[in-house]
N, C-alpha and C positions, 0 to 999 in steps of 0.2 A: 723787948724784941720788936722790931718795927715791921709794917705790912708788907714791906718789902721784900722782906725775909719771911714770912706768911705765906704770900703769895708765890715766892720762887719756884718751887715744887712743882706748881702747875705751870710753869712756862716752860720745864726741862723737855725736852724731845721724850716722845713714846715710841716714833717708830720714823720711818722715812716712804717717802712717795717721791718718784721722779726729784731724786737724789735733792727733795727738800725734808728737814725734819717737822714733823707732824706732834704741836705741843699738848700735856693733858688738855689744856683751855679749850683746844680747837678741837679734842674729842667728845670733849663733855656739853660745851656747846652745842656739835652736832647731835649727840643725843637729846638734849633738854628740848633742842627748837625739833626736833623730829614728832618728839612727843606733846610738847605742843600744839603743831598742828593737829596732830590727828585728833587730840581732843578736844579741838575748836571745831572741826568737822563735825564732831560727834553732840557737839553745844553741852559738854562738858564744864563744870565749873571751875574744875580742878588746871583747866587750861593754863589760869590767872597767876599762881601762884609756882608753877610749873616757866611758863613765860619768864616770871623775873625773874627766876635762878636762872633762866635762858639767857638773859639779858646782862646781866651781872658777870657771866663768863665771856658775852662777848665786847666786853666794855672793857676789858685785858686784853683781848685779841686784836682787838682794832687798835687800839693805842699802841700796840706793837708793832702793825701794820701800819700806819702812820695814814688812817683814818678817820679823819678826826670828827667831820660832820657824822659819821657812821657811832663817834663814841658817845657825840650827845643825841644822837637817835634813841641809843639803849636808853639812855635816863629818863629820855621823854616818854620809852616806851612803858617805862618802871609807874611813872607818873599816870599816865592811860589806865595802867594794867591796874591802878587801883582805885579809878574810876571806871571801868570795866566790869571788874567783879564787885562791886554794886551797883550798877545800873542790870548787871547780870540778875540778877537779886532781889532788886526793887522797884525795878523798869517795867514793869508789866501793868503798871494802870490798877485803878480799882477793882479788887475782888480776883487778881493773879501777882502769883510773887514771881512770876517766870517771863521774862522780857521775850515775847515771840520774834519772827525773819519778819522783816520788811520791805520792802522794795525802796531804793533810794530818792527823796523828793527834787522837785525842778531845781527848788529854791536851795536845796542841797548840795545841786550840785553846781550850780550857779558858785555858792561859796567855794566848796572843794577846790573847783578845778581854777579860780580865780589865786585863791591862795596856795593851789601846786604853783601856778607860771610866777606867782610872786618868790615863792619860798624859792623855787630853783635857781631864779636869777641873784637875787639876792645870797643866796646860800656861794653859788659858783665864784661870786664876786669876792665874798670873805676869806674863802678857800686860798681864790689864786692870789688874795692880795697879805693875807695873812698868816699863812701857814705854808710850808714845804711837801702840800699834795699834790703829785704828781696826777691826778683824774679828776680835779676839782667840777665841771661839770657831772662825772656821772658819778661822783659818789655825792651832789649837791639831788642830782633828780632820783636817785634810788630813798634819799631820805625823804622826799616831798611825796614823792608816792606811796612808802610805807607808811605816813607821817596818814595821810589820807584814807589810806586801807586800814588804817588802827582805826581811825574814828568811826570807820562802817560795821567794825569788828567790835569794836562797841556796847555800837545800837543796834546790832544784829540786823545792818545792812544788805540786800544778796549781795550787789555790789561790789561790796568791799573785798571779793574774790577776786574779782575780773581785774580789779589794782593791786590785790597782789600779786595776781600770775605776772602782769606787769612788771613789777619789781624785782620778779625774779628772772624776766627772760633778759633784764640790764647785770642782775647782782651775776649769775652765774660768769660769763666770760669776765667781770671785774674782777670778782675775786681770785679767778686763775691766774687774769696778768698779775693781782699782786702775790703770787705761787702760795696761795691758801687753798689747796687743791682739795680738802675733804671737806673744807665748807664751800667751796663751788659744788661740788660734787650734792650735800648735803642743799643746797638750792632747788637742784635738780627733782629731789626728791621728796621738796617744797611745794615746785607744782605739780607733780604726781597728786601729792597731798589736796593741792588748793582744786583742781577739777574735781576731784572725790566729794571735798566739802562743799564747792558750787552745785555738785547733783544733788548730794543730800539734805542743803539750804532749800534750793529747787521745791524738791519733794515735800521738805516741810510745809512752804508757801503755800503750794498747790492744795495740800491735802487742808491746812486748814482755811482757805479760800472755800473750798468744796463744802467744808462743814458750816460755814457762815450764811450759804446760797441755801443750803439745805433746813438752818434754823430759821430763814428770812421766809421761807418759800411756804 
């Protein structure tokens, strides 16, 4: 039996939206990345392993959507997510196994945002010169910015919220032109998510800021 035939089950229609069919992949995705998020907000470990199967489903979705910088995002992100959940793990310095929020460095973001303007141009250029996407700029900067907000997410950057809400206020109307309407929808509800986990990043910083001023003092 080939994965082909595996796989087919989840591509079949479950239901219809604005007279487009809505595949298992595209619901199961929306649930995996919903849950996801929340338990990144929540600095959850369980995020990591939750994520790939997130990612894994939408690595069929896009390739069917004929997104292609968006299919090697997923693998990158496969790739992160298991550098992720150990630095989750083992990041926290001597004498903690729990990798604390940090506030993003100059020299951080000096690199970041040097290598967003490269990767987008670069990215846009391969798209429109080698593949049949119809959005090659913005599904080239939806990946440089989540590509960016992974690595904040990390190292438990605040940051790397403020580049995701980013990513999402571009992904949502994309995915609707390309009529993936429950994961535009499911974006939506990304940054719902990504504000929550910005407060609650927030709050963490603050609070153990406070307890640092209070040990010093």
């Amino acid at each position: 039996m080939s994965l082909a035939t595996l796989l087919e089950p989840l591509q079949r229609p479950l239901f219809t939206i604005l007279d487009t069919p809505v595949s298992w992949t595209e619901v199961l995705g929306f649930g995996s990345g919903a849950l996801c998020v929340w338990l990144v907000a929540r600095q959850h470990l369980a995020n990591w392993p939750i994520g790939i199967a997130n990612n894994l489903f939408f690595v069929l979705l896009f390739t069917q959507a004929g997104l292609y910088a968006d299919v090697g995002l997923q693998i990158v992100f496969i790739t992160l997510a298991v550098y992720g959940w150990w630095t989750w793990t083992h990041g926290g310095g001597p004498g903690s196994d729990v990798l604390p929020v940090r506030r993003t460095t100059r020299t951080e973001w000096t690199w970041l945002l040097t290598a967003g303007v490269v990767g987008t141009l670069a990215l846009t250029l391969l798209l429109d010169r080698a593949t049949d996407s119809t959005v090659p700029f913005w599904d080239a900067l939806t990946t440089a910015l989540s590509l960016m907000a992974t690595y904040g997410q990390c190292r438990k950057r605040l940051e790397s919220w403020w580049l995701w809400i980013a990513a999402d206020v571009v992904y949502v109307p994309l995915y609707a032109y390309k009529e993936l309407y429950l994961t535009s929808l499911l974006y939506v509800g990304f940054m719902t998510l990504c504000v929550l986990g910005l407060r609650g990043w927030t709050k963490d910083l603050t609070a153990r800021r406070a307890l640092q001023v209070e040990a010093a003092a």
